[in-house]
N, C-alpha and C positions, 0 to 999 in steps of 0.2 A: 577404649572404643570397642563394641558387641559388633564381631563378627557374625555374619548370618549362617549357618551351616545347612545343606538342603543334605536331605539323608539320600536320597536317588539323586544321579550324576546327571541323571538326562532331566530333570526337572526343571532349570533353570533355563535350557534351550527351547524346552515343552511350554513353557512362559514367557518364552519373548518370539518364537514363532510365528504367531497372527501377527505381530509388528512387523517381522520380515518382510511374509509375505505382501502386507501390503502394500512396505514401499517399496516393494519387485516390482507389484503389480501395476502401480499405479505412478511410478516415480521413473524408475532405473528403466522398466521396457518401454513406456512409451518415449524417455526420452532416446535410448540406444537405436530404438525402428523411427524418430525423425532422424536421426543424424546418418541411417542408412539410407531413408527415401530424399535426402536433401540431395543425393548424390545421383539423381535421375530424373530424367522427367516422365512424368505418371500420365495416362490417361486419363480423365474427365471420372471413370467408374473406378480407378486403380487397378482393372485388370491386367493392363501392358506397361512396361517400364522400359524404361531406355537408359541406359548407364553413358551420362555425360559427366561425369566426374566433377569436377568443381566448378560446372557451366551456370549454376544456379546463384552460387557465390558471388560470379564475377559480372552475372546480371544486375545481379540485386546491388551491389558495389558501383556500377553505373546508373543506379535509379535515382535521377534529384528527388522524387518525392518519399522513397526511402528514407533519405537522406532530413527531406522536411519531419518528416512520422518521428523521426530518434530527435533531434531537438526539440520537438513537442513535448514527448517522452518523459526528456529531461529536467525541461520548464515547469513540468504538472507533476514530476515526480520531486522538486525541489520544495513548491509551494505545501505541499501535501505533507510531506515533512518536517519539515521546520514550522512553519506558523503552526502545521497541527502538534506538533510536539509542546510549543510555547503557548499555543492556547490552552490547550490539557494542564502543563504545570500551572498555570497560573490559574486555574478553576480547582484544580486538586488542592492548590492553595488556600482558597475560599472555603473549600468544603473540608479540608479538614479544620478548619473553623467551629469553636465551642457555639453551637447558635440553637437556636430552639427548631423540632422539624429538620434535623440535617440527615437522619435516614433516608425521609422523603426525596430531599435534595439528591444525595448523591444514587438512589434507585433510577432517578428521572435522568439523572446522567449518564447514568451506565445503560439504558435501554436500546440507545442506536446500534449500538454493536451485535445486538443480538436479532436484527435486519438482514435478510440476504441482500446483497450488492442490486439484484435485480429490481429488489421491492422499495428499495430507499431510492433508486432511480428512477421507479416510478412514483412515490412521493413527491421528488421537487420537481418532476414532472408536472405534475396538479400547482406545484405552489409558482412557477415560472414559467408554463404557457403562455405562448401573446395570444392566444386567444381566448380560453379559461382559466390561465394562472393569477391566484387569488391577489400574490404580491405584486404583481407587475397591474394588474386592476387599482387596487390601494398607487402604488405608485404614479397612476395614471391621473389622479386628484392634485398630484405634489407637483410634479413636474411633465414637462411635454416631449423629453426625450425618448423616443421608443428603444428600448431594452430586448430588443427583440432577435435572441438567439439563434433564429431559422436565417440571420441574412448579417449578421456580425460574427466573426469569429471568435475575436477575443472575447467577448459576453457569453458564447458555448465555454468557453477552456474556464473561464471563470466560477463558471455553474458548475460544472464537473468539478472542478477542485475545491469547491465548497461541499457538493453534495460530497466527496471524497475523505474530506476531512469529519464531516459531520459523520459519517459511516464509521469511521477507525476513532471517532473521537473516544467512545465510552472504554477502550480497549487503554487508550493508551491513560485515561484517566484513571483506570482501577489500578494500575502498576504504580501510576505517579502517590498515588491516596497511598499503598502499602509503603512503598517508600517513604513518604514525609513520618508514617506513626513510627516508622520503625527508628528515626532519628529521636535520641535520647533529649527528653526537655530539657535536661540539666548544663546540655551544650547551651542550646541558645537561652539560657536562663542566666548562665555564665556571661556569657558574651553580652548581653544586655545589661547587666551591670557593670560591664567594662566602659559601658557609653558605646556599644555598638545600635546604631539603628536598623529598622526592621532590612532598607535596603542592604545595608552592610552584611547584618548576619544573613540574608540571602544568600549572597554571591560569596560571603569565605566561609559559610559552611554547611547550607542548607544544599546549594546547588551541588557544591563536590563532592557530600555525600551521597546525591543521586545522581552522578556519574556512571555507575556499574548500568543501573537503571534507563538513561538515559541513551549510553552508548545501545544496549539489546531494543531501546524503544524506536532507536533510531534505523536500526538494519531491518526490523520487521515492519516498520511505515514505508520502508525504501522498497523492499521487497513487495508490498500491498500495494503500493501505486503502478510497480512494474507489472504486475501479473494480475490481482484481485481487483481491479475494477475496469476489467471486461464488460460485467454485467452491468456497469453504470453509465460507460458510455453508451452501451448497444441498446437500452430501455429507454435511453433519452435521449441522445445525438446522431446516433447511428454513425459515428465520425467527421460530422459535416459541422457546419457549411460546409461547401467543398472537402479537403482534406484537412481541417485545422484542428479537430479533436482526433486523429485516426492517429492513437499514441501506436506502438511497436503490436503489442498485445492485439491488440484490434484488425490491426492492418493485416496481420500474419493469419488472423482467420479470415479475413475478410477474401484474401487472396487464394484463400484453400477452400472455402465451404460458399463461396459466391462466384470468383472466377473460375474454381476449380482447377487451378496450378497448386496442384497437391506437393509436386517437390519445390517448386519458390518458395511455396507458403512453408512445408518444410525448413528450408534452409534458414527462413528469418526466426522461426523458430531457436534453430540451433544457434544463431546471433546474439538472439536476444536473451538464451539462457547462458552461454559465454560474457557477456555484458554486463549480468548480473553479479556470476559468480566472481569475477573480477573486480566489480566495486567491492565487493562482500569482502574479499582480500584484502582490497586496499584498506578497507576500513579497520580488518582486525589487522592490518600489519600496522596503522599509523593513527588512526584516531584512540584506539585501546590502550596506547603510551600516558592519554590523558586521563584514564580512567582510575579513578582510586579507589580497592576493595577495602 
């Protein structure tokens, strides 16, 4: 193995520097100045503070609709994972398929990803209006049940976790596409003359050799639904009806750039990035057991 040799000592620190820096800037200080203003309550401008120590904590600990926002949270961040994890395999499946035109195919696949979160909310915005949304028009020929988002909850949480999945779709299908090529033909070439069926050689050795794949696809869709579709709900739902799309993310600004309780809104912040980091653990203490390099 070719060791790299830099002839100047300080060059290798001179090259990773701007990475530092920006996640000081952007990562490590703004999370360290929430977990210091979680710890006060702010005026309205943030000019005055008042040091109430863990009063923000033990508020937000007594809020039932707190309380409602994190098993929303949950619910949309399970759906968004999992089906979108198993719609991606099973499309990366198709598309690495020998077929005439499958460049085209998988360009067209991969294109949602490359969407800001704001912009693809406004997308199914237009396609799911009750008042100008194109599908819920068409829909309106089929049947006479109104589908109408502004005044049913569960039909918001539904759109969002569609729009949500369709956003990280192209992301998690480009991982799935390098993984299937990278599994050697001469496996399931084998195993097919064994009298393995297509279902079979799936699951003993198509699926476990994207494992590694699977386990990283699965923490960064986990991650994307808790943090990265801020812009999806606030373009289309605004949180509502009532509270039923106002996942943690939402909530936590909603309460600090609307209410203006700069330390509450604070404090859920510092929950909700504990929360995270927490499943992130679990995950790599006990699902990575299943993983096979």
């Amino acid at each position: 193995m070719k060791r790299t040799v830099f002839r100047n000592r300080w060059l290798p620190y001179a090259l990773v520097a701007p990475q530092v820096a920006v996640t000081l800037a952007f990562f490590f200080w703004p999370a360290f100045d929430s977990l210091r203003l979680s710890l006060y309550r702010a005026s309205p401008f943030g000019d005055r503070l008042i040091f109430i120590g863990l009063g923000n904590f033990e508020r937000l600990l007594r809020d039932p609709a707190y309380f409602r926002s994190a098993a929303t949270s949950f619910l949309f961040s399970f759906f968004v994972t999992f089906v979108g994890l198993a719609l991606a395999l099973l499309l990366a499946s198709l598309a690495n398929a020998r077929i005439r035109g499958l460049g085209v195919y998988r360009t067209l696949l991969l294109w949602p990803y490359g969407i800001a979160p704001a912009v693809a909310g406004i997308i199914w915005l237009f396609i799911f209006h009750p008042s100008y949304g194109i599908l819920l028009y068409l829909l309106s020929f089929v049947t006479e049940y109104q589908f109408n988002w502004f005044l049913k909850g569960w039909v918001a949480l539904v759109l969002l976790i569609v729009a949500a999945i369709w956003k990280q779709f192209g992301y998690n299908l480009a991982f799935y596409l390098a993984g299937l090529q990278a599994i050697p033909g001469s496996l399931l070439e084998a195993a097919s003359v064994d009298g393995a069926g297509p279902i079979r050689r799936f699951f003993s050795i198509t699926f476990p050799l994207l494992s590694p794949v699977t386990f990283f696809l699965f923490t960064l869709n986990m991650t994307f639904s808790f943090f990265d579709t801020f812009g999806l709900v606030h373009s289309v739902t605004q949180g509502g009806p009532g509270d039923a799309t106002s996942i943690l993310v939402y909530r936590a600004w909603k309460d600090g750039f609307e209410g203006l309780q700069l330390g509450f809104s604070a404090a859920q912040s510092v929950i909700l990035m504990i929360l995270v980091i927490a499943l992130t653990a679990v995950q790599f203490r006990y699902a990575e057991k299943r993983v096979t390099y």
